[in-house]
N, C-alpha and C positions, 0 to 999 in steps of 0.2 A: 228377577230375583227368585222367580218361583223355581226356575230351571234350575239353577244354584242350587237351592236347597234340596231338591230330588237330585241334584247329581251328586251330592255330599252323601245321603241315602245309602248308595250304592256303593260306597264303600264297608257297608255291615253287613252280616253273612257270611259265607263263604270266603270270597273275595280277605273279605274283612279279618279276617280268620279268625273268629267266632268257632267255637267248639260246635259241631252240629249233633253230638251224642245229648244233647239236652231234648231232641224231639224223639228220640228214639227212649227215652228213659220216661216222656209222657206218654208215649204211645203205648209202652211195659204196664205204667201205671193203672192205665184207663182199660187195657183187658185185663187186670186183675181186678179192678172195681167191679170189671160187668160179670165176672164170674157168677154163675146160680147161686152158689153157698156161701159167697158173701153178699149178694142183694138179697136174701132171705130172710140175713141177722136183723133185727128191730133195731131202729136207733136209738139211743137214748134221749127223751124227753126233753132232759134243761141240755142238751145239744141243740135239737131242734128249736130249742127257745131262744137260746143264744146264739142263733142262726140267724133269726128273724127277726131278734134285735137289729142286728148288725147291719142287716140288710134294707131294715126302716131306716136305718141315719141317710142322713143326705150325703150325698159323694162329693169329696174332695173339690176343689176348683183349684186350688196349687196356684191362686192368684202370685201367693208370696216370693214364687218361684218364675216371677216373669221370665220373660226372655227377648233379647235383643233381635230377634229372628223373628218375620212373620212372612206369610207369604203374602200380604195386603203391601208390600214395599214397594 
């Protein structure tokens, strides 16, 4: 079963014909993040705070979302 499911896999991607301008448009993103003149600008405060909220909650488990698929089959 486990092979099964790594061979279904490999139909995303490329293959899959998935758009691959999606890593080229985060890789754009992330040298413009790291520019000097914008890691300089200060963040604002209730960002940061509501950052750190967000990031104290506990993460998701998507129990509700089971699935018929497991690789323990």
């Amino acid at each position: 079963m486990a092979r099964e499911f790594q061979a279904g896999r490999l139909r995303f991607g490329r293959a899959g014909g998935m758009d691959p301008r999606w890593l080229a448009s985060l890789v754009d993103a992330m040298e413009q993040a790291a520019r000097p003149e914008l890691r300089n600008v200060p963040c604002d405060i209730d960002l940061i705070s509501a950052v750190a909220v967000h990031l104290a909650r506990p993460s998701p488990t998507f129990a509700h979302c089971g699935s018929a698929y497991s690789l323990r089959n």
